[in-house]
GUTIGU-583747 format. One record per residue (C-alpha): residue number from 1; residue in one letter; x, y, z. Coordinates in steps of 0.1 Angstrom, whole numbers, plus 5000, padded with zeros to 4 digits. Layout:
{site NUM a {X Y Z}} ...
//
This chain:
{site 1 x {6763 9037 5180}} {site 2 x {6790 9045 5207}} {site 3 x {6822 9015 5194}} {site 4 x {6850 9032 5216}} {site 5 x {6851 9048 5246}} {site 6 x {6883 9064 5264}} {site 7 x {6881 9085 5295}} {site 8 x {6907 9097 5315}} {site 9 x {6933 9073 5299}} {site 10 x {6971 9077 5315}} {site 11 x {7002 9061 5305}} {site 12 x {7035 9058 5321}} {site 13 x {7068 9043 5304}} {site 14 x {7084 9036 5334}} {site 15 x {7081 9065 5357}} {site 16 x {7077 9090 5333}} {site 17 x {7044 9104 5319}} {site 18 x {7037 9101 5278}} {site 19 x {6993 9102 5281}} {site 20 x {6978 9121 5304}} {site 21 x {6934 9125 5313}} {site 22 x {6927 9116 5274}} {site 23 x {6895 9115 5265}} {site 24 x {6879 9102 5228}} {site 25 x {6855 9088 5216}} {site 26 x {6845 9066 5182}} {site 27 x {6813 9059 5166}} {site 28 x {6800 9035 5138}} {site 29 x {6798 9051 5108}} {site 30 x {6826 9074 5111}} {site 31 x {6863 9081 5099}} {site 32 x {6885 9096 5123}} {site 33 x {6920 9109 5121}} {site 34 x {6943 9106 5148}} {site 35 x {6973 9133 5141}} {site 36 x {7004 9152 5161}} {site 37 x {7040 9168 5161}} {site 38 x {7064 9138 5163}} {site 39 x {7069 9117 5198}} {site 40 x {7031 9130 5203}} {site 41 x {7026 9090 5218}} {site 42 x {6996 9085 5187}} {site 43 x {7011 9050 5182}} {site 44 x {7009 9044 5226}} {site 45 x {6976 9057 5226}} {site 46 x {6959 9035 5199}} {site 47 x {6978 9002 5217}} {site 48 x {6965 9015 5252}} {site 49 x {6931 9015 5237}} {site 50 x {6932 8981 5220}} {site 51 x {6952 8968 5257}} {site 52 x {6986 8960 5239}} {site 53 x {6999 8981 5263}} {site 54 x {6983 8986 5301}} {site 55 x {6974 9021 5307}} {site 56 x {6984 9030 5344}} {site 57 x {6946 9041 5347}} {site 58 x {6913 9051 5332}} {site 59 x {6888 9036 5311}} {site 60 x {6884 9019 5280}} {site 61 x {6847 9007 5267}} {site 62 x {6850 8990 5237}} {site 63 x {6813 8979 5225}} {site 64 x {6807 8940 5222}} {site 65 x {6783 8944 5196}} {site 66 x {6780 8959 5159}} {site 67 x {6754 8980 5148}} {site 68 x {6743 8951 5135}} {site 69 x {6740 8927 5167}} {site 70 x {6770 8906 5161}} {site 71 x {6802 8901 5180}} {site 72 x {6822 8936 5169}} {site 73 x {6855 8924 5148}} {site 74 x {6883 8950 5148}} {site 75 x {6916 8960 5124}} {site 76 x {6947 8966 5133}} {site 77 x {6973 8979 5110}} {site 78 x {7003 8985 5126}} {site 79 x {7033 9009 5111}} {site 80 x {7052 8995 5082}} {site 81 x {7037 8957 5089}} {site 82 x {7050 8949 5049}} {site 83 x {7080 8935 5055}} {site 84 x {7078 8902 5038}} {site 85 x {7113 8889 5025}} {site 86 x {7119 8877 4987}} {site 87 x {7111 8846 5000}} {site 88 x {7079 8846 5012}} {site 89 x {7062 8815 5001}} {site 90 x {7027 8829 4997}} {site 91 x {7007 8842 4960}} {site 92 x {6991 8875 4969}} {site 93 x {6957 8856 4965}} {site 94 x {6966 8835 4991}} {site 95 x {6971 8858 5015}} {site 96 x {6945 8879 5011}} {site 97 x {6924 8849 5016}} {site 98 x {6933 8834 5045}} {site 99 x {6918 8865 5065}} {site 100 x {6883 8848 5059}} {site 101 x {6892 8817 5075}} {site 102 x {6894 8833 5111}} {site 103 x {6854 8845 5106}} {site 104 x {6844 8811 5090}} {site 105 x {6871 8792 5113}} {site 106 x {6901 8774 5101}} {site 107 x {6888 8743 5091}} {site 108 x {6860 8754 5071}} {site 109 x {6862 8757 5030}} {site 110 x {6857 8790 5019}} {site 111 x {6822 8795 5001}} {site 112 x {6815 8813 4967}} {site 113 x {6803 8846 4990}} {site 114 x {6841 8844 5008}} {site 115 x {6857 8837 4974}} {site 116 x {6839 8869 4964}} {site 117 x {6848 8888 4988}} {site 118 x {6884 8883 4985}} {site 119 x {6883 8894 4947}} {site 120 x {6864 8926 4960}} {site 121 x {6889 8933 4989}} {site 122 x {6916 8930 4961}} {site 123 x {6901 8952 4935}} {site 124 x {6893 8978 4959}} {site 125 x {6931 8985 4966}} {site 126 x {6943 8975 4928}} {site 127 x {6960 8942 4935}} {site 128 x {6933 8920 4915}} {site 129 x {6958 8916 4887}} {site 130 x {6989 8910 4909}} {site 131 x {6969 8884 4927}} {site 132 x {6993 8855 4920}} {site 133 x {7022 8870 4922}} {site 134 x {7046 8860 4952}} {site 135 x {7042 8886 4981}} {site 136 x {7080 8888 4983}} {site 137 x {7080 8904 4950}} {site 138 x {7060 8927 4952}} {site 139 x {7069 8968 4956}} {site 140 x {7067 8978 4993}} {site 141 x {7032 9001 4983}} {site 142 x {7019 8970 4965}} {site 143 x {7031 8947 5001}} {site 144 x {7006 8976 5020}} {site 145 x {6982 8974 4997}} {site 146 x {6979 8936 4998}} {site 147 x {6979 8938 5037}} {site 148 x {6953 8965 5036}} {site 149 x {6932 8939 5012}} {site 150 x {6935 8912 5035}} {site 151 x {6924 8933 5066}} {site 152 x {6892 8943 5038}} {site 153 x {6888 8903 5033}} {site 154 x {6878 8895 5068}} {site 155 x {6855 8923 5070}} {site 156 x {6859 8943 5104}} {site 157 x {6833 8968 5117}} {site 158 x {6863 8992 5131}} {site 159 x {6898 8996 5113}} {site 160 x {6922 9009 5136}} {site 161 x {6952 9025 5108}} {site 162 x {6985 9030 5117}} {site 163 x {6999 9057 5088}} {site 164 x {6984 9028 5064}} {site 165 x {6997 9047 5031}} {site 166 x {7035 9049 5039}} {site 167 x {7048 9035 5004}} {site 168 x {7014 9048 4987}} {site 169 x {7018 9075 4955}} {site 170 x {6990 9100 4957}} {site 171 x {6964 9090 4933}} {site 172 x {6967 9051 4954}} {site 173 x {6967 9072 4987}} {site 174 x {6934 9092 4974}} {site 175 x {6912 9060 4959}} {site 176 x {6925 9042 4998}} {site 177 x {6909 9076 5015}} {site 178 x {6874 9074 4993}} {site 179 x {6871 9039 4997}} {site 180 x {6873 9042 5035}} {site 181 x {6853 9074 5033}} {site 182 x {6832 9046 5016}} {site 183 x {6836 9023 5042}} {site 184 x {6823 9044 5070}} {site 185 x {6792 9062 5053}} {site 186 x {6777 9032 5033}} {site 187 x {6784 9002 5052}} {site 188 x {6784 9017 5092}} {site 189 x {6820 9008 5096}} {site 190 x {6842 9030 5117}} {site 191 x {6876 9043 5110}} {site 192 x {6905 9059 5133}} {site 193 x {6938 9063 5112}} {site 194 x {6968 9081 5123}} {site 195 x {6985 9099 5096}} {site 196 x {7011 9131 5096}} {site 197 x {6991 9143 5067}} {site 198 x {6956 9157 5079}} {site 199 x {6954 9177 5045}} {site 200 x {6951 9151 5022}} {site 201 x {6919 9137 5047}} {site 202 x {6898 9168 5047}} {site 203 x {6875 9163 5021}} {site 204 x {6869 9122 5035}} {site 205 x {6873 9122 5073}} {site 206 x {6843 9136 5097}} {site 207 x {6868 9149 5129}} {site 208 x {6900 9148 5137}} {site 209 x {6921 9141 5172}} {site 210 x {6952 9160 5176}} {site 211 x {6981 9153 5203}} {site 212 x {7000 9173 5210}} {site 213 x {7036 9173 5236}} {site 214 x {7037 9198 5266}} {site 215 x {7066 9224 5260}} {site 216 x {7079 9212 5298}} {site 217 x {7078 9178 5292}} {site 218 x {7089 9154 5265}} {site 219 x {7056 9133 5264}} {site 220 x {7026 9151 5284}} {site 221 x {6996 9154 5257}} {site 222 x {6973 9188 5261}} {site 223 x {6943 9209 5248}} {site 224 x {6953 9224 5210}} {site 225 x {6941 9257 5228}} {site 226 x {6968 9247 5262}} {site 227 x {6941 9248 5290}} {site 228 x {6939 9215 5298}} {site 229 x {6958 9182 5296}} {site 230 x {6935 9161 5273}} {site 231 x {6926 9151 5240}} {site 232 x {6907 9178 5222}} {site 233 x {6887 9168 5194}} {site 234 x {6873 9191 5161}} {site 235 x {6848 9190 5137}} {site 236 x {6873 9199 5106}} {site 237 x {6907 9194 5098}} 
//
């Protein structure tokens, strides 16, 4: 089932070009990686497609439905969203927690199914046993991971990942790859992450979308081949 749709998407900072006729496309059941040289605009184009930022023109189809004829829920992980302080008041458990109350609304108790959820979205990145520890405390991979659990917790049909390992050692950066390898091919959910390392994906994610800057401008993406100004996407990394 067709979740995201983009075609012809343009953006403008001010005057001057950074997206240019992109076309992509995501579907339920897939992981998708969303890679580029530096200043590529990967970060503009996810926000254009969610509508944090208004793209000068095109369009954006974003399915109201999931594959399983509810209202679609999405994830967004922004870059390096860990930053709590020392003094952030909350347990781990906590945290992770409140991102059921927005599905069962805020003033509902969380049920024994939510409660089990949460443990789940926890043990699935490792943080079960730092679960009441004070976020504030914690290492800046263990802060990501405990964000990443929460965004598990109130169980999305599309994750939309913003270099979502940054603080990660490799064997926590592998287990995050096969569970959302996991994600996409046993439970329909869809996945489009932007990372710098494409290498470390190829055995987990089905296509990738590479940007790539003009050579006479700054911020113009084009084909990987340089015949035309668009997105081009590939079957393997």
């Amino acid at each position: 089932m067709r979740y995201i749709t983009v075609e012809g998407l343009e953006f403008h900072y001010d005057n001057e070009p950074v997206l240019e006729n992109i076309h992509y496309h995501l579907d339920s059941g897939e992981f998708v990686t969303l890679t580029g040289e530096n200043g590529a605009a990967k970060t503009t184009l996810i926000k254009a497609t969610l509508g944090i930022l208004k793209p000068k023109q095109g369009k954006i189809v974003i399915s109201e439905k999931s594959i399983r004829g509810q209202k679609l829920r999405m994830a967004y992980l922004p870059q390096q969203i860990a930053s709590f302080n020392a003094g952030f008041p909350s347990t781990v458990y906590e945290f992770v927690k409140s991102g059921r109350y927005p599905r069962q609304g805020w003033f509902r108790r969380l049920n024994k199914h939510d409660e089990e959820h949460v443990k789940a979205s926890l043990e699935s990145v490792g943080m079960w046993e730092h679960r009441g520890k004070r976020l504030g405390s914690l290492s800046g991979g263990q802060k990501q991971r405990a964000v990443i659990a929460r965004m598990f917790a109130s169980d999305p049909d599309i994750f939309i990942l913003d270099e979502p390992t940054t603080g990660m050692d490799s064997g926590t950066k592998d287990d995050f790859y096969r569970l959302m390898h996991h994600s996409a091919k046993k439970h329909g959910k869809s996945v489009l992450m932007i990372t710098h390392d494409p290498d470390e994906l190829k055995d987990y994610a089905d296509r990738n979308i590479y940007l790539v800057r003009n050579q006479h401008s700054p911020w113009r993406c084009f084909n990987v081949h340089g015949q035309n100004q668009e997105v081009t996407e590939y079957e393997s990394l």
